[in-house]
N, C-alpha and C positions, 0 to 999 in steps of 0.2 A: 690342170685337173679341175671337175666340176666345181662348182663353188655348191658345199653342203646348206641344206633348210636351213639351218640355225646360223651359218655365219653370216648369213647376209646384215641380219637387225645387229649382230653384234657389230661388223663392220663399218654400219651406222651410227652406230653409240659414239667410234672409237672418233669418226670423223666431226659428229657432233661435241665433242668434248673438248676440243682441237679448238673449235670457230669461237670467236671473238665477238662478247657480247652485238647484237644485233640494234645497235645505235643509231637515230635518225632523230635529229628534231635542228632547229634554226631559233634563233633570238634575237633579241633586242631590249637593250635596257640604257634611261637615259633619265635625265637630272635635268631641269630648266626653271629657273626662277620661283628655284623648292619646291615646285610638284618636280615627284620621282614617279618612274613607271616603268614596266616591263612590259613585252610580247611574248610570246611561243606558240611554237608549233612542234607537232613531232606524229610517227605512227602509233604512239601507244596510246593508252588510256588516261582521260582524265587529268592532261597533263597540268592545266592548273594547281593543280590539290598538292604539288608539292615543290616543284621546280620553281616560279617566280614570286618573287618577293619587294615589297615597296617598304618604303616608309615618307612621307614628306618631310621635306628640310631636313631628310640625313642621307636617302641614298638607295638603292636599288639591287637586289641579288640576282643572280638567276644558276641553280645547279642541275647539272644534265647528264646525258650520256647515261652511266651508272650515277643518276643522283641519289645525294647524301641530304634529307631535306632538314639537318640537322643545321647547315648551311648557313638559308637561308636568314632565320633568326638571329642567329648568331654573329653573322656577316656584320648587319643591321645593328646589333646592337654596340659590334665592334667601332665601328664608324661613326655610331651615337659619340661614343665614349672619346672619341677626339684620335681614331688610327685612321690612317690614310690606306686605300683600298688597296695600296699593295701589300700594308703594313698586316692588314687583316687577312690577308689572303693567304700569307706566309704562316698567319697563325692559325686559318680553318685546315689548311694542308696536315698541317704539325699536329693536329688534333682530330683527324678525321675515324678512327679510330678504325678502321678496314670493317665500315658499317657496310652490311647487308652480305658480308665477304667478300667486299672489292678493294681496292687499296686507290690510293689517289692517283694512279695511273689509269684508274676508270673513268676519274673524273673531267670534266671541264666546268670551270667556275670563275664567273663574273662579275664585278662590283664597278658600280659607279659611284661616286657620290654627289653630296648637292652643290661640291664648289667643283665639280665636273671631271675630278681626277676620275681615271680608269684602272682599271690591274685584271688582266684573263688570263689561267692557268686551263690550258690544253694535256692529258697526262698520255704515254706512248702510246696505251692502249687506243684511245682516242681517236691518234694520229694513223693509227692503221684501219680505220674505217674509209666508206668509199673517197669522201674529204673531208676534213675538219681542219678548221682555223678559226680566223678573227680579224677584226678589223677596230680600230678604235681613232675616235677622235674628242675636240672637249666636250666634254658632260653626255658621250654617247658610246657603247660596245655593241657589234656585231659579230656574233659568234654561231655556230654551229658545224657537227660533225652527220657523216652519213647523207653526205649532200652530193647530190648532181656535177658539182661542180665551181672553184673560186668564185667563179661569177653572180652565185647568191648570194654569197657576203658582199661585193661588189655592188646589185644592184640594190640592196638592203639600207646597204649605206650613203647612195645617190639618194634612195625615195626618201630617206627620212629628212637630208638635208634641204631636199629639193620642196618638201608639202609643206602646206599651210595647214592653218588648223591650232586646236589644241592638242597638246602633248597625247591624247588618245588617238587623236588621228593623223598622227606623225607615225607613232607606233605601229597603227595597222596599215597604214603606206608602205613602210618598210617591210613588213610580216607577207603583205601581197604580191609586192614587190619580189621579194624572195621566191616567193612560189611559184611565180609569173618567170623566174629565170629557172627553174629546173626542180627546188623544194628539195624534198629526200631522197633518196634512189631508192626505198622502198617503201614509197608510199609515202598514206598520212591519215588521221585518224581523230586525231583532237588540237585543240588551240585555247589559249587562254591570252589574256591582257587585265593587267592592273595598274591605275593609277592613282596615285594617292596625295592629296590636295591639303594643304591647313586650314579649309573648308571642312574637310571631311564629307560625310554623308547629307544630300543626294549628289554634290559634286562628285566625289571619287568615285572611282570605277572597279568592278572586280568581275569580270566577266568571261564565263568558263566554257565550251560546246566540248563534252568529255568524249561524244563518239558520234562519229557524222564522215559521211560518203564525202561532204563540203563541209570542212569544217570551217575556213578561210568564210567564205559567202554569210555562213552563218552566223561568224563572231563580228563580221558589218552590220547585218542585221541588230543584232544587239546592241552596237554602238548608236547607229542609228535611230532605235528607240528610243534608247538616254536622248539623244538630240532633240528628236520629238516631244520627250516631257517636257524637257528645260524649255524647249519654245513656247511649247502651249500654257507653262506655267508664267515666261515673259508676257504673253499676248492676255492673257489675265490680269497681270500687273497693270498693263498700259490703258486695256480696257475700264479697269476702276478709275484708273487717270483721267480719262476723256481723250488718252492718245487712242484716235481710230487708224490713223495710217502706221501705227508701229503694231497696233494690235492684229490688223490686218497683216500685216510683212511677216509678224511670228506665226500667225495661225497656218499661212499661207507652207512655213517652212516645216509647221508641226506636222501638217497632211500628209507634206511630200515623203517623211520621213518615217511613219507613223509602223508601217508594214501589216497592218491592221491589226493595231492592237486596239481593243476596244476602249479601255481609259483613256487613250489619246480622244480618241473621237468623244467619248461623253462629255469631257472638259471644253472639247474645242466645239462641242453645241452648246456647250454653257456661256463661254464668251460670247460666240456669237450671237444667244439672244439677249443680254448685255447689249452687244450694238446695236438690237432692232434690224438685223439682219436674218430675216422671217425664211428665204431662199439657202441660206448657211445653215439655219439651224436644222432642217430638215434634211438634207442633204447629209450633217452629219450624223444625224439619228440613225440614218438608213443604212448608211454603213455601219454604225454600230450594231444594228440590226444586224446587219450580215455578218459580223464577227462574233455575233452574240445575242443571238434571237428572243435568250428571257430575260437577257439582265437588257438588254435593248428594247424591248417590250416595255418591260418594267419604265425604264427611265424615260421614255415616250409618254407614260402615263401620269408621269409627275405631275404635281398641279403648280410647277415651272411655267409651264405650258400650255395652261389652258388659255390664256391670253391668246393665245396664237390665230390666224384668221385665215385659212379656217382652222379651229380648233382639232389636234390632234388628239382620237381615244382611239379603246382599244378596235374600233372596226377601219380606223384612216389612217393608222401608224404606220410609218415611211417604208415602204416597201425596201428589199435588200438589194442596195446598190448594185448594178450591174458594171 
């Protein structure tokens, strides 16, 4: 018999109501000589702002799928308090209170902590996505649902062991890795990574791209900034020292890293004319220039610089790097 106007959307409804939250994200969370940190990825929005969670010298959350970012905190503070991540785990389950209307079959949830124990609860819901599991080793979990296929947990967990680096670029080794082997089966959208240091701030890291065609590329780029300060702030250091060949080797690293953000470059012309390095200093003005034509202008004009031979004003200021 025909199918009537009105049943088709209803039809829809019935099949919609049926389907099985639409779950897609991959992690990483890991503990290493008490800096703690996390990765993520996934197709929705924003995912930082409630999924991953750090704390140094106690331990790392991460809650997905249907997450509960009540979690997160809680996990953390569990594991402050002297529970061992399975022990906590057992207690955010027991207390999850069917927030948002999902019950802990929606969830999947991770801890690590800082003497490197792990504990991940995958709930059935979960497990009926396109794949969701986990992988765990000391002081490190790999976890995600909605995925391509094992082999993202799999090669998530080779990059992290296999890369050098600090704990932030361990994390996004793994996160690219993942993606590089297949990511979500429906897509992707946002990324975050935290790392959290007994430094604290500007060492630790919290860096979030909530909605991007690239969000992977784009959450490098961010790390890679942080890398580029911290150099340009060493090559500063060594510069007041009289070290020229260390001040050079960081400024050298800060450039390459920089993705032109303009701070990078105004610092790293302030070093170099510290060294009396007249061909640096212009060089990086000019890309400041290009990144930022009035506050480039501006800092061109500084009376830094009038030293300079030939003196830079406003009619000889460094044209914009090509």
């Amino acid at each position: 018999m025909p199918m009537r106007w009105w049943s088709a959307p209803l039809a829809l409804a019935g099949l919609l109501a049926g389907t099985a939250p639409a779950g897609a994200t991959f992690s990483i969370i890991a503990c290493d000589h008490g800096r703690c940190g996390a990765a993520v990825a996934t197709n929705n929005l924003a995912v930082g702002a409630s999924v991953d969670y750090a704390q140094a010298g106690v331990g790392a959350v991460v809650t997905q799928f249907e997450t509960n970012p009540a979690m997160g905190p809680k996990g953390l503070a569990l594991m402050a308090a002297g529970h061992t991540p399975a022990d906590a785990l057992v207690i955010l389950l027991r207390e999850d209170g069917d927030f948002d209307g999902e019950g802990v079959e929606a969830r999947q949830v991770a801890l690590v902590d800082a003497r490197g124990r792990t504990a991940v609860f995958t709930g059935r819901e979960v497990m009926a996505s396109a794949y969701a599991g986990d992988r765990q080793g000391p002081g490190y979990a790999v976890q995600g649902n909605g995925l391509a296929g094992p082999g993202v947990l799999t090669a998530m967990e080779d990059a992290y062991k296999a890369a050098r680096g600090g704990l932030e670029d361990r994390l996004l080794a793994a996160l690219e890795a993942g993606q590089a082997a297949g990511g979500q089966s429906i897509g992707k959208l946002s990324a975050a990574l935290v790392v959290r240091t007994s430094d604290g701030f500007p060492v630790d890291l919290d860096f979030r791209v909530d909605a991007s065609a690239q969000p992977l590329p784009d959450l490098r780029a961010l790390v890679e900034r942080h890398h580029a300060w911290q150099a340009v702030i060493r090559a500063d250091r060594a510069a007041r020292k009289g070290d020229r060949a260390a001040a050079q080797d960081a400024l050298a690293e800060a450039t390459q890293l920089a993705h032109g953000w303009d701070r990078v470059w105004r610092r790293a012309a302030r070093v170099a004319l510290m060294l009396g390095d007249t061909a640096a200093v212009r060089d990086y003005l000019a890309r400041m220039v290009a990144a930022n034509p009035v506050w480039g202008r501006q800092e061109a004009a500084d009376s830094a610089y009038h030293d300079l031979a030939p003196p830079i004003n406003a009619t000889n200021a460094p044209s914009p790097a090509k």
